[in-house]
C-alpha positions in Angstrom: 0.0 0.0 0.0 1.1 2.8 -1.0 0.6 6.7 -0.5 0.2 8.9 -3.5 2.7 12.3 -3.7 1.7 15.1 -2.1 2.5 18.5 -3.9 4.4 20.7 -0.7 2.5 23.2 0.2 3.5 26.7 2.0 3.8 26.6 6.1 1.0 28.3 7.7 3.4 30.3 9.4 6.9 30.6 7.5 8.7 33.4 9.0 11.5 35.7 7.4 14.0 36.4 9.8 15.4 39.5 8.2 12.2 41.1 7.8 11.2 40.1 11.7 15.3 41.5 12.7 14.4 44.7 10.9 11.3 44.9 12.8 12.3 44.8 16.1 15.4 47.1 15.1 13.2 49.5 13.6 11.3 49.3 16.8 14.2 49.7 19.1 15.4 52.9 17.1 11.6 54.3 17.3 12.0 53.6 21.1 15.8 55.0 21.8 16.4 58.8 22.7 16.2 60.6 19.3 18.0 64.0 20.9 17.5 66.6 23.5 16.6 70.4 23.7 20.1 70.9 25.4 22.4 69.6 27.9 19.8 70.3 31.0 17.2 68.5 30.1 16.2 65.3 31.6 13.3 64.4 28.9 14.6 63.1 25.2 12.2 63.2 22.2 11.5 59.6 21.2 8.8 57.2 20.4 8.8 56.2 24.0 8.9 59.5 25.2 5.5 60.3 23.1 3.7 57.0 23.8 4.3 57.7 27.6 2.8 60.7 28.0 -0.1 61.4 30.7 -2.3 62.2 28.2 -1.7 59.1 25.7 0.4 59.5 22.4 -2.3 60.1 20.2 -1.2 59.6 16.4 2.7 59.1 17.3 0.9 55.9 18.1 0.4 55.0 14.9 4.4 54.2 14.0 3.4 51.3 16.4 0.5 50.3 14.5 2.8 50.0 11.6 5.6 47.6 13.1 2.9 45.4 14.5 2.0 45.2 10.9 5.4 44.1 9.8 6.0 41.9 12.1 2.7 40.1 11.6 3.7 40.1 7.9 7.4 38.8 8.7 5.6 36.1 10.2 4.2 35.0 7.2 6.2 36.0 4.5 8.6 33.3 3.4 5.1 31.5 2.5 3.2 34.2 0.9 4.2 36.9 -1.4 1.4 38.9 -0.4 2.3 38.6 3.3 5.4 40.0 2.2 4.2 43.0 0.0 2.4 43.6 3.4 5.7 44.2 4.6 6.7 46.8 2.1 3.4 48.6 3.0 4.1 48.5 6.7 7.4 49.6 6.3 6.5 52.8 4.2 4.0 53.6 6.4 5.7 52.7 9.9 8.7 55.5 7.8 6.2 57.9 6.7 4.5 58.5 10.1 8.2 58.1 12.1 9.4 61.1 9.8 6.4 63.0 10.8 7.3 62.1 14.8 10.9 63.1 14.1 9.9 66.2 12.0 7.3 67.1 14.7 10.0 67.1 17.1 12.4 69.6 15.8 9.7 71.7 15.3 8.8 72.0 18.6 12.9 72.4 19.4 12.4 76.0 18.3 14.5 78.5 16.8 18.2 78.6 18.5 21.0 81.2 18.3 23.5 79.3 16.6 24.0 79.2 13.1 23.3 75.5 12.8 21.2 74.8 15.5 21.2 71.2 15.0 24.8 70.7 15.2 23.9 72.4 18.9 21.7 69.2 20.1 22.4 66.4 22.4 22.0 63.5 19.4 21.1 59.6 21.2 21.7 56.6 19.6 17.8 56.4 18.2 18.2 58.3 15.1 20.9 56.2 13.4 19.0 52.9 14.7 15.8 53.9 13.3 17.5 54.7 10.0 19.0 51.5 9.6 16.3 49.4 10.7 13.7 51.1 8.5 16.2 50.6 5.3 16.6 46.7 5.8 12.8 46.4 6.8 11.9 48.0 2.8 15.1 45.9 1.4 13.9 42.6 3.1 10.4 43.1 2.7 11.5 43.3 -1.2 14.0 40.9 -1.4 10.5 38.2 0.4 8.8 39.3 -2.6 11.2 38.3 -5.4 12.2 35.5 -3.4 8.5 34.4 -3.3 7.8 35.4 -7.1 11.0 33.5 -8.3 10.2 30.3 -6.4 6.6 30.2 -6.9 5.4 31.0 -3.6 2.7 33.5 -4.3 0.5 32.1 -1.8 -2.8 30.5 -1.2 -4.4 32.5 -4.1 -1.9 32.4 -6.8 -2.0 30.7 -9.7 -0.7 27.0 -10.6 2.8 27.9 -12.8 4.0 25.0 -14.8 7.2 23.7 -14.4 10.3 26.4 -16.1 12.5 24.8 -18.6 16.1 26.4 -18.9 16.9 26.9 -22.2 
């Protein structure tokens, strides 16, 4: 008695662990002091700062949002192509509303007396983490999709390909 072949079939959950790294880097950078008004002050600008206000962190919130996303789709997107275009979403929007965070906050830094007033701020490590891990989310999240495109992993939904012969 014998079993007939089964075709393989994607894992429910197949997770990419760039995209997921990326994630929680970009997270960690959204977290991390950003900079200071000056030396005296106690209180940095940075997503933690914003989300632990009294009051809530109203839209800054919604960075979070957007890295919940990714990392839902890193989850799934060595199975699914579309899990991993997700990805590329997520990350454009978790860098849109970050820049808005980050441009919100030098606004509110104000007008200084030096000639290059940023050169004049107390700079953390967040910045630089936050650039870095929002550049390899968008470069994994792309490289899942042609990784799913070229091995015929489009997913639950995409179409039967026949076998490629190499010329």
């Amino acid at each position: 008695m014998s079993t007939p072949p089964q075709e393989p079939r994607s894992p429910l959950v197949a997770v990419d662990g760039g995209m997921l790294v990326a994630t929680l880097l970009t997270l960690a950078g959204y977290l991390l002091p950003w900079f200071r008004k000056g030396d005296g002050y106690a209180w940095s600008f940075s997503g933690w700062a914003y989300a632990s206000l009294s009051d809530g962190g109203g839209w800054t919130l919604l960075t979070f949002g957007w890295l919940l996303l990714a990392g839902g789709a890193a989850l799934l997107a060595r199975g699914s192509t579309a899990a991993a275009m997700t990805g590329v979403v997520a990350a454009v929007g978790a860098l849109v509303t970050s820049l808005a965070v980050v441009a919100a906050s030098f606004a509110v830094v104000g007008e200084q007396s030096a000639l290059n007033p940023m050169a004049q701020l107390p700079f953390g490590v967040g910045l630089p983490v936050l650039g870095a891990g929002l550049g390899l989310l968008l470069a994994t999240s792309c490289r899942a999709i042609v990784r799913g495109e070229t091995h015929g992993r489009g997913g639950p939904d995409a179409p039967d390909r026949p076998p490629t012969s190499v010329s």
